[in-house]
C-alpha positions as CSV (number, residue, x, y, z in Angstrom):
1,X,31.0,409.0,101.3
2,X,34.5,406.9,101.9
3,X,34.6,406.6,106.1
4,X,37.0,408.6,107.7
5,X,39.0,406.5,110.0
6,X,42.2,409.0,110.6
7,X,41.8,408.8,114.4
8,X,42.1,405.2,114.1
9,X,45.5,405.9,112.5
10,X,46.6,408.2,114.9
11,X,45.5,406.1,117.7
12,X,47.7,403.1,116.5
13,X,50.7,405.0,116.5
14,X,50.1,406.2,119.7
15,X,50.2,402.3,120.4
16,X,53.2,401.6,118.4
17,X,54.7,404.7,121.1
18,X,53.4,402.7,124.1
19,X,55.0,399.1,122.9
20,X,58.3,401.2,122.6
21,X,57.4,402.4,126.4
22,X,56.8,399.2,127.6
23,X,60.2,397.5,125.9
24,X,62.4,400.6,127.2
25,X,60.8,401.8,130.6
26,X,61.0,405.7,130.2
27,X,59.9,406.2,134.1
28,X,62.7,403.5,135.6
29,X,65.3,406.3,136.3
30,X,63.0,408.3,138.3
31,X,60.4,405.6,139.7
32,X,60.2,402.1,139.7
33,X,56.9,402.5,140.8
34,X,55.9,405.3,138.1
35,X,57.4,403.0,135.5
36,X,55.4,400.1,136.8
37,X,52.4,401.9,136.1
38,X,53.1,402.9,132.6
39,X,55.2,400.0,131.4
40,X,53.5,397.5,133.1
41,X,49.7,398.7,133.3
42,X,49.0,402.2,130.5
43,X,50.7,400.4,127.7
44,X,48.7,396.6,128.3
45,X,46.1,398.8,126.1
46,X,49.0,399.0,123.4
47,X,48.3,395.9,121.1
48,X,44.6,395.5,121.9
49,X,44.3,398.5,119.8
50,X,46.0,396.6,117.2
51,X,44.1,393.2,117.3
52,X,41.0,395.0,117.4
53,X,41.6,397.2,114.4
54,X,42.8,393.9,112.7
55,X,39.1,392.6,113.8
56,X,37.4,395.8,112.2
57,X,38.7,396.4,109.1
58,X,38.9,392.3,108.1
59,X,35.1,391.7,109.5
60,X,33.9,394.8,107.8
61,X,34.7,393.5,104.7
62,X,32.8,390.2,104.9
63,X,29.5,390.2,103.5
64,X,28.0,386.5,104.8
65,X,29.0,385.0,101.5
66,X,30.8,381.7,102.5
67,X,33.2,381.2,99.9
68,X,34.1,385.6,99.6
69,X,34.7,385.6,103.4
70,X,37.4,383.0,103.7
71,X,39.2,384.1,100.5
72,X,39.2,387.5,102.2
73,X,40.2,385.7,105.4
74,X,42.8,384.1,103.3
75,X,44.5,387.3,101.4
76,X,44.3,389.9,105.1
77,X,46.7,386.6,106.7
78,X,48.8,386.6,103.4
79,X,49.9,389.6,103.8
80,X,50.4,389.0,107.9
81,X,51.8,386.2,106.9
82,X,54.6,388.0,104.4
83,X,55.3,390.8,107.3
84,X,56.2,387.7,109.4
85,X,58.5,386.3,107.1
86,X,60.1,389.3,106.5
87,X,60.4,390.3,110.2
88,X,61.9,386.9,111.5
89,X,64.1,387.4,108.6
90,X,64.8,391.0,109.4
91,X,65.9,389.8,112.8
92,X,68.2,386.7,112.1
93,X,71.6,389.0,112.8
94,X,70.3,390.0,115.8
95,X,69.0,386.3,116.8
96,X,72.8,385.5,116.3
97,X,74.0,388.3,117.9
98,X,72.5,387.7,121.5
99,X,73.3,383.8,120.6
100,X,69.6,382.7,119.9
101,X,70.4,379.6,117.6
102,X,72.7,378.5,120.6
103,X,71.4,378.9,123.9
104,X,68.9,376.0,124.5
105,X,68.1,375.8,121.0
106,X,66.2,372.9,118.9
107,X,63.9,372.2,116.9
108,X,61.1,372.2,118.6
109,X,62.1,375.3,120.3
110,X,62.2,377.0,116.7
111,X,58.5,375.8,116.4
112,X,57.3,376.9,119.6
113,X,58.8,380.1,118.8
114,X,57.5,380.8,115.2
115,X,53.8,379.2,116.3
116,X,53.1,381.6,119.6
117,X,56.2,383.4,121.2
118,X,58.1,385.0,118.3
119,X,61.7,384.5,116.9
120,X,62.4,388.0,119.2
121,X,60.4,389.3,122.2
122,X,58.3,391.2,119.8
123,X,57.1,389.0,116.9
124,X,55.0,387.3,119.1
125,X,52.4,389.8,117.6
126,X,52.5,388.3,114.3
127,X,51.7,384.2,114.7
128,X,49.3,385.3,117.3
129,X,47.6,387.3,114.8
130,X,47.3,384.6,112.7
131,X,45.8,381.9,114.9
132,X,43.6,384.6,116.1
133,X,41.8,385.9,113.0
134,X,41.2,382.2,111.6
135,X,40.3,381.1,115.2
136,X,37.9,384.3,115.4
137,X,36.6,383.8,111.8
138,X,35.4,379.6,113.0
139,X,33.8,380.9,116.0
140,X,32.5,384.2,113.9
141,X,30.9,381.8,111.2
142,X,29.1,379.3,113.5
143,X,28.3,381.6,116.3
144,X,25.9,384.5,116.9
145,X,27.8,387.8,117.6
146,X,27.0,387.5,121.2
147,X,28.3,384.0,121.1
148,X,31.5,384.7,119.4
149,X,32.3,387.4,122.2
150,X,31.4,385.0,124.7
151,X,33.5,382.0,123.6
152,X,36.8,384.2,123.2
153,X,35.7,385.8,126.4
154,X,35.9,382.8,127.9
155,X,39.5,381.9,126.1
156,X,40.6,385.4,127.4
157,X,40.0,383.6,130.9
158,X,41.4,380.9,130.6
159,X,44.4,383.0,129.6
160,X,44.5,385.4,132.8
161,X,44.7,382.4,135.2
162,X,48.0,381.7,133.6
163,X,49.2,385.4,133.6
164,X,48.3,388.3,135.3
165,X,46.0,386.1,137.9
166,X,48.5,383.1,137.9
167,X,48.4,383.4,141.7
168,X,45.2,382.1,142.4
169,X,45.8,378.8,140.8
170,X,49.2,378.4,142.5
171,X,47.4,376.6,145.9
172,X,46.0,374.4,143.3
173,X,47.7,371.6,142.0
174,X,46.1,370.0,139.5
175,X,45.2,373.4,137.5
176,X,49.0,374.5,137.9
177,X,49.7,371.1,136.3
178,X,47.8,372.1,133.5
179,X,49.2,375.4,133.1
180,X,52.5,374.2,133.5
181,X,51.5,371.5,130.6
182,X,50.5,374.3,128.5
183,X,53.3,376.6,129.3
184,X,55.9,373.8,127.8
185,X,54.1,374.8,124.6
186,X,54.7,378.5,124.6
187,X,55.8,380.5,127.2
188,X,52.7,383.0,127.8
189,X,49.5,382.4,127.7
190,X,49.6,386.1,125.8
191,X,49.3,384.3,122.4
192,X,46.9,383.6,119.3
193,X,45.1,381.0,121.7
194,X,44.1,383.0,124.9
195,X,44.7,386.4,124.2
196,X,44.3,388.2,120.5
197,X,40.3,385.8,119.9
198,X,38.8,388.2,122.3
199,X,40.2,391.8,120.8
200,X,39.8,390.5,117.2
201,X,36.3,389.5,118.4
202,X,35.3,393.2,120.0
203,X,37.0,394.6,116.6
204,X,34.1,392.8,114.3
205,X,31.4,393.8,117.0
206,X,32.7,397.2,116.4
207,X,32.4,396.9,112.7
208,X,28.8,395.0,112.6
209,X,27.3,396.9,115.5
210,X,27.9,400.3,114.5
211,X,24.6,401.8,115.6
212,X,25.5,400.8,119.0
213,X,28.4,403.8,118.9
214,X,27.1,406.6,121.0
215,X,28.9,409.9,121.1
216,X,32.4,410.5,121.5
217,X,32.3,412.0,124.7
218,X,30.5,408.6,126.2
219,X,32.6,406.6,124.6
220,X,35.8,409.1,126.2
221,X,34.1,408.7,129.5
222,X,33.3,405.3,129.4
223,X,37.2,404.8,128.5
224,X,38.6,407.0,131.5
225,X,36.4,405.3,133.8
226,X,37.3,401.6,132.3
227,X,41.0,402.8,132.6
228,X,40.7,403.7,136.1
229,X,39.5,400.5,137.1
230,X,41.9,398.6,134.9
231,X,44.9,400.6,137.0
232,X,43.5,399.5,140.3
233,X,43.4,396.2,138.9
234,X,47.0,396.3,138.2
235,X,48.1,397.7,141.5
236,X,45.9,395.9,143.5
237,X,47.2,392.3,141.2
238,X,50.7,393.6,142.0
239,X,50.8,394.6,145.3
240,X,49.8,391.3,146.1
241,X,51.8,389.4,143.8
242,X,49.8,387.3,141.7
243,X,50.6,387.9,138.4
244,X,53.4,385.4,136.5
245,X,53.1,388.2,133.5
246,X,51.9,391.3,133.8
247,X,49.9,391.5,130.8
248,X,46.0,390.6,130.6
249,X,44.3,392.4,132.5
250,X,40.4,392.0,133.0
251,X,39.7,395.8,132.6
252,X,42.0,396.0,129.6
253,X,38.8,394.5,127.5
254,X,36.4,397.6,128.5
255,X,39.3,400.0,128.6
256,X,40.7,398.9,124.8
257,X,37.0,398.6,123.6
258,X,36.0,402.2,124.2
259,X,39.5,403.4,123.0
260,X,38.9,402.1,119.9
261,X,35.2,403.4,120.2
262,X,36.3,407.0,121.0
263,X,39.2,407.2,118.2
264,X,36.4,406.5,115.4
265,X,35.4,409.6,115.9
266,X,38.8,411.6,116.0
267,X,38.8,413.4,112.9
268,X,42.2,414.7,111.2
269,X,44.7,413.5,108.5
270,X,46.6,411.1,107.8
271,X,48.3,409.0,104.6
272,X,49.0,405.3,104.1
273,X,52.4,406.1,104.4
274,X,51.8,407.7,107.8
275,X,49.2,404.5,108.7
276,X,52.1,402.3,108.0
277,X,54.9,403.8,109.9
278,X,53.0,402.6,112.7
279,X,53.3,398.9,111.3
280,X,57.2,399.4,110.9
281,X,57.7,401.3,114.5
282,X,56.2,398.0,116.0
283,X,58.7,395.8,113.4
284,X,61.9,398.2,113.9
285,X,61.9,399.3,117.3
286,X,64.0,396.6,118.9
287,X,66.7,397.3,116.8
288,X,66.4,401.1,117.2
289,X,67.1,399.8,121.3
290,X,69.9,398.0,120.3
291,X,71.7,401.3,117.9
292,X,70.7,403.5,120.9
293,X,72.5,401.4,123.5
294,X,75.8,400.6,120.8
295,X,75.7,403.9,119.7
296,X,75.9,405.4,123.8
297,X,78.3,403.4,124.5
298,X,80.6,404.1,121.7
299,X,80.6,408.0,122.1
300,X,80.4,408.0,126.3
301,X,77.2,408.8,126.2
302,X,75.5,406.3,128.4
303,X,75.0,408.3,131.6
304,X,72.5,409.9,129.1
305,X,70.9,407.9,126.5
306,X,70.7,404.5,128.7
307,X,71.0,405.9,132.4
308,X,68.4,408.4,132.2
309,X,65.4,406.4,130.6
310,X,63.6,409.1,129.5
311,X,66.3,410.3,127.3
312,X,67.1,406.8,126.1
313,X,63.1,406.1,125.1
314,X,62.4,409.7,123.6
315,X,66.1,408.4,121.1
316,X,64.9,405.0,120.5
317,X,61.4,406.4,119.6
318,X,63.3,409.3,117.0
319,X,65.2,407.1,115.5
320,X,62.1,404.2,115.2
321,X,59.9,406.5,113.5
322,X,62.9,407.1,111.4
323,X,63.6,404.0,110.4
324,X,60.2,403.1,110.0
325,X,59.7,406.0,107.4
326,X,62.4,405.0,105.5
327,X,61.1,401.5,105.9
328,X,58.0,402.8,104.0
329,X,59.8,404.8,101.7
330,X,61.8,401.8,100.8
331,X,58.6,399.6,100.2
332,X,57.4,402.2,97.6
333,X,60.1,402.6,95.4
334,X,59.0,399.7,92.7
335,X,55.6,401.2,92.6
336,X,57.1,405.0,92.0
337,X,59.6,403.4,89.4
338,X,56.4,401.2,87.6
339,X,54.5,404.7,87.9
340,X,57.7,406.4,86.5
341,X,57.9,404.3,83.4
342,X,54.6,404.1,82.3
343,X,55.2,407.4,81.0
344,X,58.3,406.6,78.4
């Protein structure tokens, strides 16, 4: 019987709703504070969904033969790869729009972008995938499982010191030396390096330990209880202002992990055009802020759609999940035209 992974589906469009949350801040009109909590602590469990399910279904697939596994290692960045091209290029009018290829722009700056931070705030997903998966896949193929966790564990570490636990270094030169060495290679430690080893890693433990499940209420309880704790890390990292970047967060590991646990065994439907709306949300929704805002403006309608935050997240989500069908629907035209003529 074909596994049903539907909640899977519907859980990473439920992240592709939180990265929109966390780029338009739907609580900042009413709360700073409020927003702070769901921008900048709920969502952090956004694209570890994303990594991880990147870890499941490419690890699943790998059956210990050496030279099978790295051509499927090979075809799953491919296609990454393609969605990256097409996204940087997707993005150029806006890059020269908000003056991107002139503001302190070079060379190297392109590199450092298209290696770890993205050509736009967003598409640091994509390279980061990348290095992640083949840096997973070494440490996968000489490693126990155990092992694997633990080395991009202690990657994950290394990467919290220069983000969300940046403070504790500060007193201490010769590591903020070191950070600040790194840190003139990308910008955040949030990268292919330091952040996406650890959920790719949890993703293939998911996928070759499955007998280690349990039910889906202990795998809901474990998550509320994880989540709790990764929320008073947050406040507790923010009230005393440590973090440089708000975005790894120690109980974000436990809290993604049983996420991802509990959605296996959501049950419902879902279609590959639905499971890839998701995909094109994540791609889309920057521009979808940038119609909203243009769009507001044009008509006098910003004391709605970009004053009140709510109102301006709930449009930019509408028309994202628009775009992003049409995206879809785009994408399978040549296949419903080749279906279409093999029947003259």
């Amino acid at each position: 019987m074909k596994p049903n992974y539907s909640g899977l589906d519907w859980l990473k469009f439920a992240a592709a709703i939180l990265v929109v949350a966390n780029h338009t801040g739907p609580l900042q009109s009413f709360s700073p504070y409020a927003d702070f909590l769901l921008s900048g602590v709920l969502t952090r469990v956004a694209v570890p969904v994303f990594f991880m399910s990147s870890g499941f279904f490419l690890f699943r697939k790998l059956t210990g033969d050496s030279a099978a596994d790295l051509a499927a290692l090979h075809r799953y960045a491919a296609k990454a790869g393609k969605l990256y091209v097409i996204a940087i290029a997707l993005y150029i009018p806006l890059n020269l729009y908000t003056g991107y290829f002139i503001t302190d722009f070079s060379v190297y700056s392109m590199i450092k972008d298209l290696v770890f931070d993205g050509t736009l705030y967003h598409l640091w997903y994509l390279p980061a995938l990348l290095i992640g998966i083949y840096l997973t896949f070494f440490l996968y193929k000489r490693m126990s499982m155990k092992g694997m966790l633990a080395a991009a564990g202690i990657l994950y570490a290394i990467g919290m010191l220069g983000g969300s636990y940046y403070g504790i270094i500060e007193g201490h030169q010769g590591f903020v030396q070191i950070y600040d060495g790194m840190f003139t290679l990308f910008d955040y430690t949030r990268n292919g390096l330091f952040y996406a080893p650890v959920y790719i890693a949890l993703g293939a433990w998911a996928a070759k330990q499955p007998n280690k499940e349990g039910s889906g209420a202990v795998q809901a309880g474990l998550f509320a209880a994880s989540l709790g704790m990764m929320f008073a890390e947050g406040i507790l990292l923010h009230a005393a202002d440590i973090p440089r970047h708000e975005g790894m967060y120690m109980f974000a590991l436990p809290a993604s992990y049983y996420l991802f646990r509990w959605a296996l065994h959501w049950r419902g439907r879902s279609g590959k055009g639905f499971r890839e709306w998701r995909v094109w949300i994540y791609i889309l929704h920057p521009y979808a802020i940038v119609l909203v805002r243009g769009a507001s403006e044009a008509v006098h309608l910003d004391h709605l759609f970009i004053q009140k935050s709510m109102l301006h997240f709930a449009a930019v989500c509408l028309l994202s999940i628009v775009m992003a069908a049409a995206a879809v629907k785009l994408e399978q035209t040549p296949r419903i035209i080749g279906q279409a003529r093999k029947h003259y």
